[in-house]
N, C-alpha and C positions, 0 to 999 in steps of 0.2 A: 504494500500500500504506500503510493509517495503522498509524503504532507501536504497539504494546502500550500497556495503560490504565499499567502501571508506570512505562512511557519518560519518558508524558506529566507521570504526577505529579511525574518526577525532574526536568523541565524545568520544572514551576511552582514545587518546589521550589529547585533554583538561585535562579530568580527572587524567590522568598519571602524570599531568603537574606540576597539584594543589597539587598532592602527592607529587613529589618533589622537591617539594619548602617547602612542609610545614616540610618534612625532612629534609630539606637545612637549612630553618630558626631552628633548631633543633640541628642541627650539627653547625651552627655559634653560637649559645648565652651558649649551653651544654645546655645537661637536666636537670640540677637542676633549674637554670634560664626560661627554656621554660616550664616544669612542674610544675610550680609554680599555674597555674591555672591546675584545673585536668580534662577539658575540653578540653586541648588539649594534654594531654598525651593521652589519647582516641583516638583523632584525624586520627591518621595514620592505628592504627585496626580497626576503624571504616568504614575510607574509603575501605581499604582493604576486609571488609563484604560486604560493598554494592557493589563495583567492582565484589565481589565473586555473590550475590545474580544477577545482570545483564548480567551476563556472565551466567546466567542459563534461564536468559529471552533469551536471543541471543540464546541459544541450544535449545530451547524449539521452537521456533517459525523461526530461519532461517541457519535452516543447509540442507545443499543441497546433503550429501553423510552421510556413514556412518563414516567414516574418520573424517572430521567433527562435526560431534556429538560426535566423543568418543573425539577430541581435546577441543574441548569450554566446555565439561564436565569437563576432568582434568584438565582444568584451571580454571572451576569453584570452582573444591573442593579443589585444592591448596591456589586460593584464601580465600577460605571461612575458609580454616582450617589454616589457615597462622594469617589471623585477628581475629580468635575467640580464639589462644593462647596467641596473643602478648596482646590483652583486658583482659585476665583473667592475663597475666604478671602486666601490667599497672594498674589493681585495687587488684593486691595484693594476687590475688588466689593463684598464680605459684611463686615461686621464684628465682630455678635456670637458671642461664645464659642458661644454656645447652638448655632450650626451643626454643631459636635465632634454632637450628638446624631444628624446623617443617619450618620454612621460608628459609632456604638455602634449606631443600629436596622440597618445593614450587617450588623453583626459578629453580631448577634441574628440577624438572619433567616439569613447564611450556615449560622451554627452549627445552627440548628433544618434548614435544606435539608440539613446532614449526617447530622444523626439521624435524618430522616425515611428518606432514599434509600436508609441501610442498612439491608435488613430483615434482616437475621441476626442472631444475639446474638452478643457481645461476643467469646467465645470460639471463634466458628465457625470463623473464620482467621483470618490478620494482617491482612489489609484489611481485616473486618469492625471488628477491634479499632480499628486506624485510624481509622476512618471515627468509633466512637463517640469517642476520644480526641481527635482535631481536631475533631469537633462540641462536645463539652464544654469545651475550650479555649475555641474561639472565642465561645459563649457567655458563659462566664465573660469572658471581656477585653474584652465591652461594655463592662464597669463603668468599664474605665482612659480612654475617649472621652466616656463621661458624667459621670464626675468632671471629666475636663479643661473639660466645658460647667459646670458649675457652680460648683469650685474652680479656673480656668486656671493659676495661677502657681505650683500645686503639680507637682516634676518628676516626683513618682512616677509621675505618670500617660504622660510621657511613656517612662519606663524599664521600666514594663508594656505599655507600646503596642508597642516594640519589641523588646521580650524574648519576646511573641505569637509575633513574624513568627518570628523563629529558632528558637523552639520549634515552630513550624507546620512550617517546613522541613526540623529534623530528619526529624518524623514523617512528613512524608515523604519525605524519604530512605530511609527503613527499609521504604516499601512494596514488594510484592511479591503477584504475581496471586493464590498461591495456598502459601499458607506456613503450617506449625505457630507458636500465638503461646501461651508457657508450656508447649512440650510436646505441646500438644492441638491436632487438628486432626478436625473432623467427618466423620462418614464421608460426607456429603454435599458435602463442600467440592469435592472431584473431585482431589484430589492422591495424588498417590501411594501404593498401597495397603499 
């Protein structure tokens, strides 16, 4: 039996959650301080693979349209390609800043795979809403991985990187299959008459 679409957002939510904080605690102490241990310079590409690698289990096993599977794909391989550059940054393989740019074009195409996927307007239901609010987030917070490729030593970008994930995670927390979002809910939504 697989979970409800709700379960699962609340489980990559958690996950979002842990991501950034551990970005948060990263942007408070600076990276020479938090990389002190090289366990947790890792940390964040890390999670970033396995996020990428479970977003291929979710495509593999519960996509309901073709729409769908081509979305949790490219979020899969954004992911996946996202954390297996910032790991080869963090152990030394890659050196230029300009890499931060595979994680803003990520956060680009994720955000654009969410506006697309949702064909409903904004108002339809609360996922609907959802769907455009974390698409437009994640759009918008390329700019904090592109900055850090061209300005690196400025921390704003990393205090937007990881203010992203926690406001990603809210929003999903707050989903829900089929819910009124401001009151309104479509007669088409299928909820409650």
């Amino acid at each position: 039996m697989l979970p409800r679409a709700e379960v699962a957002h609340w489980l990559f939510a958690a996950g979002f959650l842990f991501f950034g904080l551990v970005l948060l605690a990263e942007a408070i102490v600076g990276p020479a301080v938090f990389r002190r241990r090289a366990w947790r310079a890792c940390l964040w590409p890390s999670l970033a693979l396995l996020a990428g690698m479970w977003l291929w289990v979710i495509t593999i096993f519960s996509t309901f349209s073709t729409l769908h599977l081509v979305a949790h794909s490219l979020w899969a391989q954004a992911a996946t390609a996202a954390g297996a550059v910032q790991l080869a940054v963090v152990r030394g393989r890659l050196h230029s800043s300009y890499w931060s740019l595979v994680t803003s074009g990520a956060l680009l195409v994720t955000g654009a795979a969410f506006l697309v996927h949702e064909q409903n307007g904004w108002l339809f239901a609360r996922s609907a809403f959802l769907h455009h609010l974390i698409g437009w987030t994640l759009v918008v917070s390329a700019l904090f991985p592109l900055g850090a490729a061209f300005r690196p030593r400025r921390s704003i970008w990393a205090w937007g990187f990881a203010a992203t994930w926690v406001a990603v995670a809210v929003m999903l927390f707050a989903d829900r299959d089929v819910a009124p979002i401001f009151g309104h809910l479509s007669d088409l939504a299928g909820g409650p008459p």
